[in-house]
FILOFI-531152 format. One line per 4 residues: number of its first residue (from 1); their letters; for each residue x, y, z of N, C-alpha, C. Coordinates in Angstrom, 1 decimal. Atoms other than C-alpha are relative to their C-alpha. Layout:
# FILOFI-531152
NUM = a = X,Y,Z,X,Y,Z,X,Y,Z | ...
//
This chain:
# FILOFI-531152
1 = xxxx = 1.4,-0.1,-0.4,65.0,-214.9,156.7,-0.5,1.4,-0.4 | 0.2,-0.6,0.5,62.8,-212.5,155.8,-0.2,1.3,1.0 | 0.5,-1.0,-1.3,62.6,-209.1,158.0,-1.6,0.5,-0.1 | 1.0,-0.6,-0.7,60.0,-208.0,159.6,-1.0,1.3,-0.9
5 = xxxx = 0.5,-0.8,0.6,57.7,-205.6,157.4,-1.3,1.1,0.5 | 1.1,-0.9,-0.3,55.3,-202.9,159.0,-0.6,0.3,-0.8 | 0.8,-0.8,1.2,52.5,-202.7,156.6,-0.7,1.5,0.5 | 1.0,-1.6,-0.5,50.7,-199.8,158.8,0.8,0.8,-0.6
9 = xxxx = -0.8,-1.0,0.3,53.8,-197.7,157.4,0.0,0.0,-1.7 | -0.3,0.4,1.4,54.3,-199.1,153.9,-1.3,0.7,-1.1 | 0.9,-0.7,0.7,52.4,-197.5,151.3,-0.9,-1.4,-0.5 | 0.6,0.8,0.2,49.4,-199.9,150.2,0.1,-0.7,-1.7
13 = xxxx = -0.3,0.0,1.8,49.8,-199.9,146.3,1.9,-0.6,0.0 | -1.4,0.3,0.1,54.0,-200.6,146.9,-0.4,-1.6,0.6 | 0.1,1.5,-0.2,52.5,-203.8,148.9,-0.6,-0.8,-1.1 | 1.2,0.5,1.4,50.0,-204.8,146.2,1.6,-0.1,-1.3
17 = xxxx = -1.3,0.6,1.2,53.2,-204.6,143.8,0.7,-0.6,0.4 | -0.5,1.5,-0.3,55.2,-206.9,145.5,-0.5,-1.4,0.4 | 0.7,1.3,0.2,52.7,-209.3,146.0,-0.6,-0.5,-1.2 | 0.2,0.6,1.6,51.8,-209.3,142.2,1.5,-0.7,0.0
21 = xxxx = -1.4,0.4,0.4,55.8,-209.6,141.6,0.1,-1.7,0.6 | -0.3,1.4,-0.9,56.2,-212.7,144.2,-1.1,-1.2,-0.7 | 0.7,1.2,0.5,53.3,-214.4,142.5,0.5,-0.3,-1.2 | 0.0,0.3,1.2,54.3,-214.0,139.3,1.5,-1.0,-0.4
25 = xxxx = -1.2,0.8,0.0,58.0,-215.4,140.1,-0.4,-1.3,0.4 | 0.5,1.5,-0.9,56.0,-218.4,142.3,-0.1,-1.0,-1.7 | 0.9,0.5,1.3,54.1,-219.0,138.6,0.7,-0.3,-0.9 | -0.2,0.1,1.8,56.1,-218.6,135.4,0.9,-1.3,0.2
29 = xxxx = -0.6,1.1,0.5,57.9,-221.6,134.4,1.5,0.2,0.0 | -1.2,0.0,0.0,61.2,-222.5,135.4,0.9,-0.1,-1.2 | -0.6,0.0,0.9,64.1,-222.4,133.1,-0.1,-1.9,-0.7 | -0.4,1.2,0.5,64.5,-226.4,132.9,-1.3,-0.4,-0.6
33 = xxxx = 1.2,0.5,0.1,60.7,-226.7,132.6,-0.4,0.7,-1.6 | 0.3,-0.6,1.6,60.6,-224.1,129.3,1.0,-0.8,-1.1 | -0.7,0.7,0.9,63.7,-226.1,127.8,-0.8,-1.8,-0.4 | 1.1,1.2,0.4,61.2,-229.4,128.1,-0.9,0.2,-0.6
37 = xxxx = 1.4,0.2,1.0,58.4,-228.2,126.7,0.4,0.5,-1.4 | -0.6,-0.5,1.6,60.6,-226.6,123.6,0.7,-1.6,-0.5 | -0.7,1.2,0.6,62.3,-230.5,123.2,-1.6,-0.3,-0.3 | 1.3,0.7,0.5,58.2,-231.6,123.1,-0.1,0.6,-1.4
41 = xxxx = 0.4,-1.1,1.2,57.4,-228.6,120.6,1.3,-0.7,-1.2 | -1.0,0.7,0.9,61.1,-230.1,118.6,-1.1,-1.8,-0.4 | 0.0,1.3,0.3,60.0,-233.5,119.0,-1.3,-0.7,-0.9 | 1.0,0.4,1.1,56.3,-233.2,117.4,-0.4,0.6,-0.9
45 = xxxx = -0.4,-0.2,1.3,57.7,-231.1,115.0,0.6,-1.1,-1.5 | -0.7,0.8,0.8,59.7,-233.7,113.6,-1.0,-1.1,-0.5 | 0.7,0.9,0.4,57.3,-236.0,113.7,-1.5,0.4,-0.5 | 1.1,-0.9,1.2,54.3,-233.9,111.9,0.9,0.1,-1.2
49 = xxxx = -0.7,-0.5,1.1,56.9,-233.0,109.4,0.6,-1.6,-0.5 | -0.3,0.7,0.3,57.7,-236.7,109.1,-1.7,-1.1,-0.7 | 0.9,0.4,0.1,54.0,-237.8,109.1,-0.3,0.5,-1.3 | 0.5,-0.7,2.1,53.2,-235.1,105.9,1.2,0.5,-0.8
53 = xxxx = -1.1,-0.1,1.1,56.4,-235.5,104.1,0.1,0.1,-0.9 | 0.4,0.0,1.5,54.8,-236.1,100.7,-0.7,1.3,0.1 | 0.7,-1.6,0.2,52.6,-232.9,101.1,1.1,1.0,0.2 | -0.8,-1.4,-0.2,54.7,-230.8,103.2,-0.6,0.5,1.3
57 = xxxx = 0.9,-0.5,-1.4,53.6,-229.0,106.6,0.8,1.0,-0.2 | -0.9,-1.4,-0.8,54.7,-225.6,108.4,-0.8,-0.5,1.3 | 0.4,0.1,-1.4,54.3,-226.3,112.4,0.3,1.4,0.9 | -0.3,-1.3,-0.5,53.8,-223.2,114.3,-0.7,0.0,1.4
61 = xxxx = 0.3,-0.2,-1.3,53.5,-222.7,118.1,-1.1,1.5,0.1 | 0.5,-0.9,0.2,50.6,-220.4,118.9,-0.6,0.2,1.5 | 0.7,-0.2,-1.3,48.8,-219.0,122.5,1.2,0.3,1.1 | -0.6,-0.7,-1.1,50.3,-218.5,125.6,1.6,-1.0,0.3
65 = xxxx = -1.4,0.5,-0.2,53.6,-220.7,125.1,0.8,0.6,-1.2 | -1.2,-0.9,0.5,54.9,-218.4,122.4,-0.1,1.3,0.1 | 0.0,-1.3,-0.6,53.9,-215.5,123.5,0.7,0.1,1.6 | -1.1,0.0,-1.2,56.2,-216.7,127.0,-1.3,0.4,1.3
69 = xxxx = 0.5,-0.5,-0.9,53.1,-216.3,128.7,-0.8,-1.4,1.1 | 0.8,0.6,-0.3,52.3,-219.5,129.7,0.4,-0.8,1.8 | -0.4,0.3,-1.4,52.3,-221.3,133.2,0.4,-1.2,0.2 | -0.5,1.7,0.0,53.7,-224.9,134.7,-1.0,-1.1,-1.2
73 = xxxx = 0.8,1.1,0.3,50.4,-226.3,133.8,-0.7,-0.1,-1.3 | 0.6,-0.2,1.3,49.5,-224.8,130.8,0.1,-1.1,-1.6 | -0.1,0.5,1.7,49.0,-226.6,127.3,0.8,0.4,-1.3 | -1.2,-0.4,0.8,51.1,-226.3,124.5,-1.2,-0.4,-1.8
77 = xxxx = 0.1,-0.7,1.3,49.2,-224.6,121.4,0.7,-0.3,-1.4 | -0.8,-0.1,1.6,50.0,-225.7,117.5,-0.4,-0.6,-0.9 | 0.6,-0.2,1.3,48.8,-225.3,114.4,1.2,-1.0,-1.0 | -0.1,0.4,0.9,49.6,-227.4,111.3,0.0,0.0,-1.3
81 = xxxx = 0.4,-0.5,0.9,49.4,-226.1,108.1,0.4,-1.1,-1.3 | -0.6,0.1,1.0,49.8,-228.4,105.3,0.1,0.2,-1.8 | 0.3,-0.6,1.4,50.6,-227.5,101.8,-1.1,-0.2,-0.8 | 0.9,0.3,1.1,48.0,-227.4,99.3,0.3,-0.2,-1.3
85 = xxxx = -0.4,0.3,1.0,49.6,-227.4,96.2,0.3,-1.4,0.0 | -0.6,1.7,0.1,50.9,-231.3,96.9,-1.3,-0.7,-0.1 | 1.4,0.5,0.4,47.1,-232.2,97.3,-0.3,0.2,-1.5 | 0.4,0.0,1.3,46.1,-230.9,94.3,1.0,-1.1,-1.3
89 = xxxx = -0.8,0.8,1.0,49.3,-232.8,92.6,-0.4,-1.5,0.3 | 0.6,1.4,-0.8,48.1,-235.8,94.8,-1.4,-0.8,-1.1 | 1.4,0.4,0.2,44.4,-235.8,92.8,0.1,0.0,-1.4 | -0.5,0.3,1.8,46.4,-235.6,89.4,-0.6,1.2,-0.5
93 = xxxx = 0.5,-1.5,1.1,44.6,-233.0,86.6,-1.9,-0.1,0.2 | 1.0,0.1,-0.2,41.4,-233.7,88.4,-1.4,2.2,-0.3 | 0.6,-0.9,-0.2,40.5,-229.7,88.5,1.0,0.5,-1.3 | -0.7,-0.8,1.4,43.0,-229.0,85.4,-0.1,-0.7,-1.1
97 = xxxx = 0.1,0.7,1.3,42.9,-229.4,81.7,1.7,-0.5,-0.4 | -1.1,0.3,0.7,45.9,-230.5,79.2,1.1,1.0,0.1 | -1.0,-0.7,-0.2,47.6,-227.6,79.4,0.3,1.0,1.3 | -0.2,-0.2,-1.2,47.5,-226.9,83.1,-0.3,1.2,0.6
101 = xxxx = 0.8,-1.2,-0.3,45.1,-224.2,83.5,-1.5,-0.6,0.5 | 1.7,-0.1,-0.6,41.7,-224.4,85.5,-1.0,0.0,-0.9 | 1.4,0.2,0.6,38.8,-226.2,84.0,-1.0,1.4,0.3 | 0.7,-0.4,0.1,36.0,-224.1,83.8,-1.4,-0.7,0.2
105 = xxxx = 0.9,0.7,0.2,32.7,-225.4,84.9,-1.3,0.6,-1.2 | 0.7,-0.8,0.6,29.9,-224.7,82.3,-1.5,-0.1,0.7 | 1.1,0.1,-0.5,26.3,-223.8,83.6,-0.8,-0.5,-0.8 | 1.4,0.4,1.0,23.2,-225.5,82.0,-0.4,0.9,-0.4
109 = xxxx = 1.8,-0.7,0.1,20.9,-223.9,80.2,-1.4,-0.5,0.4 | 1.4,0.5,-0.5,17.2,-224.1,80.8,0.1,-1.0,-1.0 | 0.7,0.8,1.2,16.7,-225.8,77.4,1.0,-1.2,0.0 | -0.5,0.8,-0.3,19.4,-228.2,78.6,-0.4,-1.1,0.9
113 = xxxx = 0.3,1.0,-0.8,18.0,-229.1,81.6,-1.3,-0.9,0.2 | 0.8,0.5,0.8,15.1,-229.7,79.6,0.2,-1.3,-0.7 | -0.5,0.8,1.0,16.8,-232.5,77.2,0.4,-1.2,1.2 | -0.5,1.1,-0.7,18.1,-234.3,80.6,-1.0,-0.9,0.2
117 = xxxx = 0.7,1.0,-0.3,16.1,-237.4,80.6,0.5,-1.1,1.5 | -0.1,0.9,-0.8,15.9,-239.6,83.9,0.6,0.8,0.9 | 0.0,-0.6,-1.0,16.6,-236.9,86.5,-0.6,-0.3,1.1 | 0.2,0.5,-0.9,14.7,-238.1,89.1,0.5,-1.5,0.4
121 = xxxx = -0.7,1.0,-0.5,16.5,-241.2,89.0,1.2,0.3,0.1 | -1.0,0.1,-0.6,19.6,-240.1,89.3,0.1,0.7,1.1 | 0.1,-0.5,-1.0,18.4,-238.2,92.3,0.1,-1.3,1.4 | -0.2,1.0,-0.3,17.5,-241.4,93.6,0.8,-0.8,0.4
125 = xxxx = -1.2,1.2,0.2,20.5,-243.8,92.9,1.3,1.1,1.0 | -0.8,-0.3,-0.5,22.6,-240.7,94.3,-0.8,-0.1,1.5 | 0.0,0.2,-1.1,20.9,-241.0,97.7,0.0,-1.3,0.3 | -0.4,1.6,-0.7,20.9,-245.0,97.9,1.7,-0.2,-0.3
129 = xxxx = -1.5,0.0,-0.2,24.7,-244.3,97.2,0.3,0.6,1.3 | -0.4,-0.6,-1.5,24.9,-241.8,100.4,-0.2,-0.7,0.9 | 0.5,0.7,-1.2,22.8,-244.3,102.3,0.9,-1.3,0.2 | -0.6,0.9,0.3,25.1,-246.7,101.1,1.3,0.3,1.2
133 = xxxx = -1.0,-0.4,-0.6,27.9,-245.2,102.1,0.3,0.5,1.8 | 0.4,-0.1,-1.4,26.5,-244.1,105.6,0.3,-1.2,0.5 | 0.2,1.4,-1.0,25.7,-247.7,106.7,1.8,-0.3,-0.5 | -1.7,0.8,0.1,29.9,-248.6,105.6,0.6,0.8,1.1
137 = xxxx = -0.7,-0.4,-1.2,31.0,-245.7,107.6,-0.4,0.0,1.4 | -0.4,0.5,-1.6,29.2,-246.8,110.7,0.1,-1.3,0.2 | -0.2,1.4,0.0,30.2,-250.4,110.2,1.6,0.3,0.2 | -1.7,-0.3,0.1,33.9,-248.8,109.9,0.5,1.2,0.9
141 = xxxx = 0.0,-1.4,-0.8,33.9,-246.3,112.6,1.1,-0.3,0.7 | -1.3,0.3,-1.1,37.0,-247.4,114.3,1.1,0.2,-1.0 | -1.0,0.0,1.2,38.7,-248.1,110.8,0.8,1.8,-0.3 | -0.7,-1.6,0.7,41.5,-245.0,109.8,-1.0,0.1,-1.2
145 = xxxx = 0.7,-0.2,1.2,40.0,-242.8,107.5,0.5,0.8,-1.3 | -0.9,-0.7,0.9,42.9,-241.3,106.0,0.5,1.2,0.1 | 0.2,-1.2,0.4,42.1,-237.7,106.5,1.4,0.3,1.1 | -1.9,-0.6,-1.1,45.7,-235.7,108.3,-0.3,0.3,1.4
149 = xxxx = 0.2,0.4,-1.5,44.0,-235.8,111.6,0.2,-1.7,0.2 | 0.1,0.8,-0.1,43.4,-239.3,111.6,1.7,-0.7,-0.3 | -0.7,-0.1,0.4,46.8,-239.9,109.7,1.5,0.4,1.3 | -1.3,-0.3,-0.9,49.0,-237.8,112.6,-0.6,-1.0,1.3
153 = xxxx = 0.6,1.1,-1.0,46.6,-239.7,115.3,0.7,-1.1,0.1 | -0.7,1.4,0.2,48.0,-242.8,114.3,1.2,0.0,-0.1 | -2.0,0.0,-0.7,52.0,-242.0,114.1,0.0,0.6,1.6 | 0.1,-0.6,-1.4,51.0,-240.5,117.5,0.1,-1.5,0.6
157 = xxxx = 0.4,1.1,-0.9,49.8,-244.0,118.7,1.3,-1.2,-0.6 | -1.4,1.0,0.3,52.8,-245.7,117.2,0.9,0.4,0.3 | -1.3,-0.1,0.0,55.6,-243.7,117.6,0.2,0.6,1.6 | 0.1,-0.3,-2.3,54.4,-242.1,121.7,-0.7,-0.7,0.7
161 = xxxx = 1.3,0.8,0.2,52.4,-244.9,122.0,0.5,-0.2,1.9 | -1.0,0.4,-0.9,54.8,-245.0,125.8,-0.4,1.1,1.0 | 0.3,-1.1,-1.1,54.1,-241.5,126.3,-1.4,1.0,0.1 | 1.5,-0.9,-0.3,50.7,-240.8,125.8,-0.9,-0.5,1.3
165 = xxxx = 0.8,0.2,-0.7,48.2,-240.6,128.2,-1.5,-0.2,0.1 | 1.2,-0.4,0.6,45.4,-239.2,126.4,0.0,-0.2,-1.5 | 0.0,-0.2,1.5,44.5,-239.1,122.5,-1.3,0.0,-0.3 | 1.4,-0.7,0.1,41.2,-237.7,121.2,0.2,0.1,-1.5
169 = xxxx = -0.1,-0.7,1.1,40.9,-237.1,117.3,-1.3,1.0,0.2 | 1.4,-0.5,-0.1,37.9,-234.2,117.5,0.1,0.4,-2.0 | 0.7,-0.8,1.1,36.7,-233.4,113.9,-0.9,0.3,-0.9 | 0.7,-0.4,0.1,33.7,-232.4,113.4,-0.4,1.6,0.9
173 = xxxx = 0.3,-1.5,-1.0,34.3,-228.9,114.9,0.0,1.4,-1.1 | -0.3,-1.3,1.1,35.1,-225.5,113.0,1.3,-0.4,0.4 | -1.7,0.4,0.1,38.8,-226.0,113.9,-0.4,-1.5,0.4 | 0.0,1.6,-0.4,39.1,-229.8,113.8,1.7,0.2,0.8
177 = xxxx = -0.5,-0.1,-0.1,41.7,-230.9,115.8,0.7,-1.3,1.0 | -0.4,0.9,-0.9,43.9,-233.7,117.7,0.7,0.3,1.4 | -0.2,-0.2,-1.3,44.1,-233.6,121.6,0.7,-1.1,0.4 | 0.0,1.1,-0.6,46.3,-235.5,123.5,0.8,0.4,1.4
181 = xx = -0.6,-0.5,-1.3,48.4,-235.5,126.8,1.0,-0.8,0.4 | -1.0,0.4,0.4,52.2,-236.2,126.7,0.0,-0.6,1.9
//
């Protein structure tokens, strides 16, 4: 049991530090509870790194679970990164020439953009193409759309499909990103 403590004696600041200390032991995350959320961190490692296989990924833990600062309830932080070079090999010699150096775009001249005949129609035809394209993608708004959110979304829903609780794709943000809750 615990004895008996006379605060009227005890210095006020010595109590105030043992009541930080005691909370902060109540708080941090037990040993079995940091070895479970490092099997989660393993386990959608493997499965990001299995989802962009052909590209490539680096998975990296970031915020207050690798900095050891995080609590029971906290979230578990991680970034995605996947290669860029595999894309580009993905879109073929779309931005390269024959000998595998960077097109160059050329700018018009005036007296070029002079000679272009039928400009206002192809302003035209390119917006009943966008409008086109609008009315398919809200007829298809449920349909996958390919992009590596949408792409890990969907091995999420197949392969934790047991242990999810949540799943959210958000992106249309400045960090796009997939939310979910194991």
């Amino acid at each position: 049991m615990n004895e008996y403590v006379d605060y009227r004696r005890v210095n006020h600041l010595v109590s105030l530090h043992n009541e930080i200390v005691s909370f902060c032991k109540l708080m941090e995350p037990k040993e079995e509870e940091m070895k479970e959320r490092q099997d989660l961190v393993d386990r959608f490692t493997a499965l990001a790194k299995s989802t962009f296989a052909e590209e490539g990924c680096q998975v990296d833990v970031f915020g207050s679970q690798a900095t050891g600062l995080c609590l029971p309830t906290s979230d578990i932080d991680i970034a995605i990164q996947i290669n860029e070079d595999s894309k580009a090999d993905e879109k073929g010699t779309a931005n390269t020439n024959n000998n595998g150096k960077k097109k160059k775009k050329k700018k018009k001249k005036d007296s070029d953009r002079e000679e272009d005949k039928g400009g206002k129609e192809d302003v035209s035809d390119s917006k009943m193409v966008s409008k086109q394209q609008e009315l398919e993608d809200m007829e298809n708004w449920d349909k996958n759309t390919g992009s590596p959110l949408q792409r890990l979304a969907a091995t999420l829903r197949e392969q934790w499909l047991d242990d999810l609780s949540y799943l959210e794709v958000i992106e249309n943000t400045r960090v796009p990103l997939v939310k979910f809750t194991h």
